[in-house]
N, C-alpha and C positions, 0 to 999 in steps of 0.2 A: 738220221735225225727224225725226231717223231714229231706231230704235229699235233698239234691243242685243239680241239675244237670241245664247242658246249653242250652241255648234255642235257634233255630236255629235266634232266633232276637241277640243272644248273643257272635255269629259267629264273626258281624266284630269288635266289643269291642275288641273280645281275641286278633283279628290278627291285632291291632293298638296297643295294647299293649306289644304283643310281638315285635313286628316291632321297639317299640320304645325304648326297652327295651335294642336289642339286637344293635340297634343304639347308646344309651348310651356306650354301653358295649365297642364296638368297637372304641369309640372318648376315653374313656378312658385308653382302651390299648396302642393306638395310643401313646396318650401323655406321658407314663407312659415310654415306649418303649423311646422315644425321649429325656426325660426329663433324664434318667438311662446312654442314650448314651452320652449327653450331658457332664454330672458330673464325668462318666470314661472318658474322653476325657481331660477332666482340672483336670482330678486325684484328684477328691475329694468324689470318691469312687471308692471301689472297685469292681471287678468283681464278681458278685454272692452275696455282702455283703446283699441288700435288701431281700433274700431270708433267710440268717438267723437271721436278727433281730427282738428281741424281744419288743414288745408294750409294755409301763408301763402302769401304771393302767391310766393314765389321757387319754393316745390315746385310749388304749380300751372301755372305755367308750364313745371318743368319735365317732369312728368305729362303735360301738353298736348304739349308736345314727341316725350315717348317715344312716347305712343299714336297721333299722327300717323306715327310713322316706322315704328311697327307694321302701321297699315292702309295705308303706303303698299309694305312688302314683299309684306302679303297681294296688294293687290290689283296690284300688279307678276309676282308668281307666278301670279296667274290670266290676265295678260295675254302671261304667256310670257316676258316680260323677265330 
């Protein structure tokens, strides 16, 4: 079994993909934030409500979906692809 380590050629892949990662991350708080304050403002949700609802199986799958196609660009970005 061989083992993966990073090669100092492999340095600035990680740190453009974390970089872009954590840029994602951040546009999408952003919006999520905005969008939550928005909908409690015209009262068509409640406060805290998105923290306890539950995904039926159609969103979780599609959740499951997104966030595989997410770790499959990170980790294509880190492989140079």
């Amino acid at each position: 079994m061989s083992e993966t380590k990073l090669k100092p050629e492999d340095l600035d892949r990680l740190a453009e993909a974390v970089i872009a990662l954590t840029e994602e991350v951040w546009v999408l708080r952003d919006r999520q934030k905005v969008l939550e304050a928005v909908l409690e403002k015209n009262g068509l949700l409640a406060e805290g409500q998105t923290d306890l609802h539950q995904a039926d199986e159609a969103l979780s799958a599609d959740l499951a979906s997104e966030r595989q196609a997410l770790i499959d660009r990170v980790l294509g970005a880190l492989k140079g692809d």
